[in-house]
C-alpha positions, 0 to 999 in steps of 0.5 A: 494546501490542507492541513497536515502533521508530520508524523515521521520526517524518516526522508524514505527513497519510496515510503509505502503500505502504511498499516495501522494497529489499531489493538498497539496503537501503533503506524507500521510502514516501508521503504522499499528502496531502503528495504526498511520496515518502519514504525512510530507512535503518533506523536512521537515523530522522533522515536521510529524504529527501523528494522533492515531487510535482506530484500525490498520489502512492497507491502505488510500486513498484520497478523495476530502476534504483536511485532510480526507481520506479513512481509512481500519482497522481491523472491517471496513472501515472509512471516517476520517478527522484528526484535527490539535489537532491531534483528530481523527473524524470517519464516518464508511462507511462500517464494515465487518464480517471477515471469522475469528477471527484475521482479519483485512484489509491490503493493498489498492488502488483506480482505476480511477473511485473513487473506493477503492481495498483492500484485507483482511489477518489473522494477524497471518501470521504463521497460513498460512490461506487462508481466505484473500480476494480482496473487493471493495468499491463503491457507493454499499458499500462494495462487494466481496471478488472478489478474495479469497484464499489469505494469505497476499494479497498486491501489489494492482496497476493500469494500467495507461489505467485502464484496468489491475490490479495488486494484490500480494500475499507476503506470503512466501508460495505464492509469486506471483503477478497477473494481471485482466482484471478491467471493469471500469463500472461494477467494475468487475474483469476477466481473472486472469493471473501470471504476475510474480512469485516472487520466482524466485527474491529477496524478497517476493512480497509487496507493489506497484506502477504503473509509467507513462509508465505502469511499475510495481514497487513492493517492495521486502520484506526481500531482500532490494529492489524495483524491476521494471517489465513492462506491460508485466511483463519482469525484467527491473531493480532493486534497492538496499535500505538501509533496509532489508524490504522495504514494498510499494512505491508511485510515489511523489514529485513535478515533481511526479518523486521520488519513496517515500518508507515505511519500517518495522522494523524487527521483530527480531535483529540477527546478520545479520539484526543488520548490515543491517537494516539501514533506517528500520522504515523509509520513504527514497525517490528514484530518479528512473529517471521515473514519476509516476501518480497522485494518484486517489481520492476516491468518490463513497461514500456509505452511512454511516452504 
C-alpha cells in the first residue's frame, strides 16, 4: 500500500469531486447521498465544514468569488454561495428535463475556457438504462447532451493543451474510458476514440485527474486503486489505497503535488469488505511524486432561470 494521509475522516456514504483552490488554499469536495458540500484546509483534518443541500449534489466547480461555487444536482444546476452559519444561497442557473424519473447529474469538470462538463445517469444503476448523457454549461445555458448512451458517465478530464477530453463510463456493463477532440471556441466535441478499455484493469473507471505532463489519473472503483495512463492512453503505474472504492482525485497542496482522493462506503459489509475497507468515507492525500494543474474557474454564466 502506498503511503497516505488522512485529510477528512468525514465517513461520506459517496465522497466525490474533489476541487482544489489553489488562490484559498483550501479542498472543496461532496457527498452525494448526504447531499453535502464539504470543506477543509490540509492539515486541519478536524475542522471541515459542511453545508447541506436540498438535492444530491454530483459535482462542483469554482468560480471567481471565494465561498461560491457551481453546484450539479438532480433537477439543475445552481450558483451557491455557502455562509459561515452554514446556510445555503441559491441562484439556479439552469434546470433540466431528465429523460427519465430518477435522474440526476453526476460527475463534472470546467475546461479552461470557464465552461462546465458534466454527465447525467439513472441513479438506480441495476436498472443499466442508457439514458445518461454529457451536457455543457456556457454563456448559452445548458446544451447537449454531446455525448448519450451512457449509464454512469465520470472520469470527466482535460488535456493540459485543452484539445482532448477524457469521459468514462464506470458502469460494470461498460467500463471504458474515452478520449474527444474539444473545439475550445465552439465548445464542440469530435472524433470519439477508446482511450482505454478498464476491463482489461483493476477496478471500474471512476473519477479522474489530469497532471502537468498530460497524464490521466483514474480511480478504480472496487479494486482500491488509482491507476495512471499517459497521453497515449499506455499503463504507467498504479497505486494501492487504503479503501476498496476510491471515487475520484485531484491534484492539491501548495506545491499542487499531492493526489487528494474521495471515497465511498461500501454499500454492503461482507467478510471481505470488513477487512478491506479501511479509510472508506474519507478523504487521504497521495505524494505521486508529479504535479498537477491548477483547477479552472467556471465564468461563462448564463442567465439566471
Amino acid at each position: 500500500m502506498n503511503a497516505y494521509q488522512t485529510i477528512a475522516d468525514t465517513q461520506d456514504r459517496v465522497g466525490e469531486s474533489p476541487v482544489w483552490d489553489v488562490r484559498a488554499q483550501r479542498l472543496w469536495w461532496v457527498d452525494i447521498e448526504g447531499a453535502f458540500i464539504r470543506s477543509t484546509v490540509l492539515g486541519q483534518a478536524e475542522a471541515v465544514q459542511s453545508w447541506c443541500l436540498p438535492e444530491r449534489v454530483g459535482c462542483i466547480a469554482l468560480t471567481a468569488v471565494q465561498g461560491q461555487l457551481i453546484a450539479a444536482m438532480e433537477t439543475g444546476i445552481a450558483r451557491v454561495t455557502l455562509q459561515a452559519d452554514g446556510q445555503v444561497d441559491i441562484d439556479w442557473l439552469a434546470r433540466i428535463q431528465h429523460l427519465a424519473p430518477g435522474m440526476r447529474f453526476n460527475d463534472g469538470r470546467c475546461d479552461a475556457s470557464g465552461r462546465l462538463w458534466v454527465g447525467t445517469m439513472v441513479m438506480d444503476m441495476s436498472l443499466a438504462s442508457p439514458l445518461g448523457g454529457l451536457y455543457c454549461l456556457d454563456e448559452r445555458g445548458l446544451t447537449g447532451p454531446h455525448v448519450t448512451g451512457l449509464l454512469t458517465p465520470n472520469g470527466l478530464g482535460l488535456s493540459p493543451d485543452g484539445r482532448t477530453l477524457y469521459l468514462s463510463d464506470s458502469h460494470p456493463k461498460v467500463q471504458k474510458i474515452w478520449a474527444f477532440d474539444v473545439d475550445a471556441a465552439t465548445g464542440s466535441l469530435s472524433h470519439k476514440r477508446l482511450f482505454v478499455d478498464m476491463n482489461d484493469w483493476p477496478g471500474r473507471p471512476d473519477g479522474a485527474a489530469v497532471d502537468a505532463r498530460g497524464h490521466y489519473w483514474i480511480c478504480g472503483n472496487d479494486a482500491g486503486q488509482i491507476h495512471d495512463f499517459d497521453a497515449q492512453g499506455q499503463w504507467c503505474q498504479s497505486l494501492t489505497l487504503p479503501m476498496p472504492k476510491p471515487s475520484m482525485c485531484a491534484f492539491g497542496g501548495a506545491d499542487l503535488d499531492q493526489l487528494l482522493v474521495t471515497s465511498i462506503i461500501p454499500a454492503q459489509t461482507t467478510q471481505a469488505t470488513e477487512t478491506t475497507r479501511g479509510r472508506s468515507g474519507a478523504v487521504i492525500a497521495l505524494q505521486p511524486g508529479v504535479r498537477g494543474l491548477p483547477e479552472p474557474v467556471f465564468s461563462r454564466f448564463p442567465a439566471s432561470v
